[in-house]
Structure formats: structure tokens, C-alpha cells
N, C-alpha and C positions, 0 to 999 in steps of 0.2 A: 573979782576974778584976778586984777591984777598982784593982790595980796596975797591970794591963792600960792600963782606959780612963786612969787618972791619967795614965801614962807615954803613952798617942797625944794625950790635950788637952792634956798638954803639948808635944809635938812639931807639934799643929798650931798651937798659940798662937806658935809658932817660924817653922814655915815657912810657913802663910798669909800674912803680911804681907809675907815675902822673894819670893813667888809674885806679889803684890799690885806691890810696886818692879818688878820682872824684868817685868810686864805693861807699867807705865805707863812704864818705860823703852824699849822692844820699840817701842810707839808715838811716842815722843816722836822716836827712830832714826827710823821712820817718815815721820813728818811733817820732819823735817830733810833727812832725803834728798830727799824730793819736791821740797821746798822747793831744796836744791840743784841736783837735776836739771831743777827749772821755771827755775831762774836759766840753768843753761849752756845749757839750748834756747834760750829770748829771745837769750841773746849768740850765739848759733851763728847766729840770723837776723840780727840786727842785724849782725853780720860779713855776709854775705849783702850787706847793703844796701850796706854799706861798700865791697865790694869790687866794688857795681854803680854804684859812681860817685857815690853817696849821693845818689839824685835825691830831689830837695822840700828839700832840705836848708834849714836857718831859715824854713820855711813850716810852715803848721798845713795845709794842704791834703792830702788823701789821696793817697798813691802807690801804686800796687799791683805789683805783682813776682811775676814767677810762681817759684816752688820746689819742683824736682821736682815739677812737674805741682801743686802748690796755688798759687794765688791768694792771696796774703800783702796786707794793707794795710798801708802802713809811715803815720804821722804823725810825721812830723820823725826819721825813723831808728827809731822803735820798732812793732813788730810789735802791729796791737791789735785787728786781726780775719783772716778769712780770708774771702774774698768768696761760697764756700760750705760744704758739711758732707759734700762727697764722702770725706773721709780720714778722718773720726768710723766707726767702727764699726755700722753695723743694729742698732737696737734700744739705742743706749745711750740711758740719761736723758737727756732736755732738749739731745736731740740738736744743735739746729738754733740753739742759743743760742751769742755769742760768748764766753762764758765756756767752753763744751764745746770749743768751735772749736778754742781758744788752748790747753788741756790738751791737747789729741791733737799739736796740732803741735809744742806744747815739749819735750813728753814721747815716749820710744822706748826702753824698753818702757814702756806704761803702768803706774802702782798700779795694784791692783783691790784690793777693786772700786769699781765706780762704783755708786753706789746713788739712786734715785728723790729728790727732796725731801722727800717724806713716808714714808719707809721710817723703819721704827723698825730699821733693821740697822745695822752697822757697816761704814765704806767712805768713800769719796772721793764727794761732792756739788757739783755745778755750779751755784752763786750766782747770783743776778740781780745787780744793778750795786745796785740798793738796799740790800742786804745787804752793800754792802762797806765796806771804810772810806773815807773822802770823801776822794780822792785824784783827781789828773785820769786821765780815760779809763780810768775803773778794771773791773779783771777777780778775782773770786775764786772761791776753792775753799774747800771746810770739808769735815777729815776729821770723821766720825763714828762715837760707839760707843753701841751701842743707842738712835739715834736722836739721843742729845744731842750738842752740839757738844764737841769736846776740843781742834780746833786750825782756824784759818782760815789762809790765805794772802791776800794783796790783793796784785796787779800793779796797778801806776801805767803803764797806757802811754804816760802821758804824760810818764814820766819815766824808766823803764827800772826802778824802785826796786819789792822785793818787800819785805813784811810780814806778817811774819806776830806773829797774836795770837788 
């Protein structure tokens, strides 16, 4: 018996922390992909604009553009709102904010999940612009696990440039 438990706390003193790497890797894949999938949405719009004649171009003034039926605002070529929350999902958090907005449209299929601001679960959360990093016409996201932050994203619509930290 007493060989028994020696030999399991030794095998878990092995493989807990391999289980521990394989988690925080799992999410790190995670948030890279998002991170990459929010990159080729913006350019799949911003082609969009491009190939609509790049109206406003050298102007900060708003353009809006309709896409597949959403309302896109472009500022100087870059996508940084959508003029409503019809393509957001019923019942997603902070549904009606332009950080939810700019997630639904970059993204096909979405992560999930999308979790509340105050949820202590783990999942993808829609930022206010105070939350982000100070960048122009900024949009972010922060994955979470059990509540804490583990990774943010910041779009710069005013520059096309993602960060994540």
C-alpha cells in the first residue's frame, strides 16, 4: 500500500505540471488564433473598402459602407464601428457596445465563449475603450480564465495595428 501511494505522488508530481504547460499552451493557441482571425477580418474589410474606391481616403471623417447587409464605418480605410448590433447574436454581453460590434464582424466563426464583464468564468469579454491600451480609435477584447485576465487584444482603428498583451 505504502508503495502504491509513493509510486501515484510520484507520477503526479510528473504529470501535474505537464497537464499545467498542455493548459496554459491550449490557451495561449487560443488567444493567437483569435488574435490572427481578428487580424484577417479587419483586412478582409479593409479590402472591402479598397476595392470600393477607398472613399474618405486622407480624411478622418466617417464613411460608412454597407457589407452584406451591415453598415461598416470606415475612418481613413479602417473599419471601427458598425452603425448597428443587428449581426451580434440575442443575449450576447454588452451586446450594443462597439467593441461587441467589431468582434462579430471580424470574426466567422466566433470563440466562445463570450462571457459577461463581471463573470468570474472563463471566455472572451468585450472591453470598453478605457480598458484598452491608448492607442487611436481603440477596440479591445480580454480572454479570461476564472475571471482573471490571461490575455487582451487592442485594435488601433486608427491604424489597422493589433496588440496584444
Amino acid at each position: 500500500m505504502t508503495i502504491t501511494l509513493v509510486l501515484l505522488s510520484l507520477l503526479a508530481s510528473v504529470l501535474v505540471p505537464r497537464f499545467v504547460l498542455i493548459s496554459d499552451s491550449a490557451r495561449d493557441a487560443l488567444v493567437d488564433g483569435t488574435e490572427a482571425a481578428l487580424v484577417g477580418g479587419m483586412k478582409n474589410h479593409r479590402a472591402f473598402w479598397m476595392v470600393s474606391g477607398t472613399p474618405g481616403i486622407g480624411t478622418t471623417s466617417a464613411v460608412n459602407l454597407n457589407v452584406d447587409g451591415i453598415v461598416v464605418r470606415y475612418r481613413n480605410g479602417y473599419p471601427v464601428n458598425t452603425q448597428d448590433s443587428n449581426h451580434v447574436p440575442v443575449g450576447t454581453p454588452n451586446r450594443n457596445a462597439a467593441s461587441t460590434r467589431l468582434f462579430h464582424l471580424f470574426l466567422n466563426p466566433l470563440p466562445t465563449p463570450v462571457i459577461p464583464r463581471n463573470s468570474s468564468g472563463t471566455g472572451w469579454v468585450m472591453l470598453a475603450n478605457g480598458d484598452c491600451l491608448a492607442v487611436p480609435r481603440r477596440r479591445c477584447w480580454e480572454y479570461r480564465v476564472n475571471g482573471a485576465r490571461y490575455a487582451r487584444i487592442t485594435y488601433s482603428g486608427g491604424t489597422g495595428d493589433f496588440y496584444l498583451d
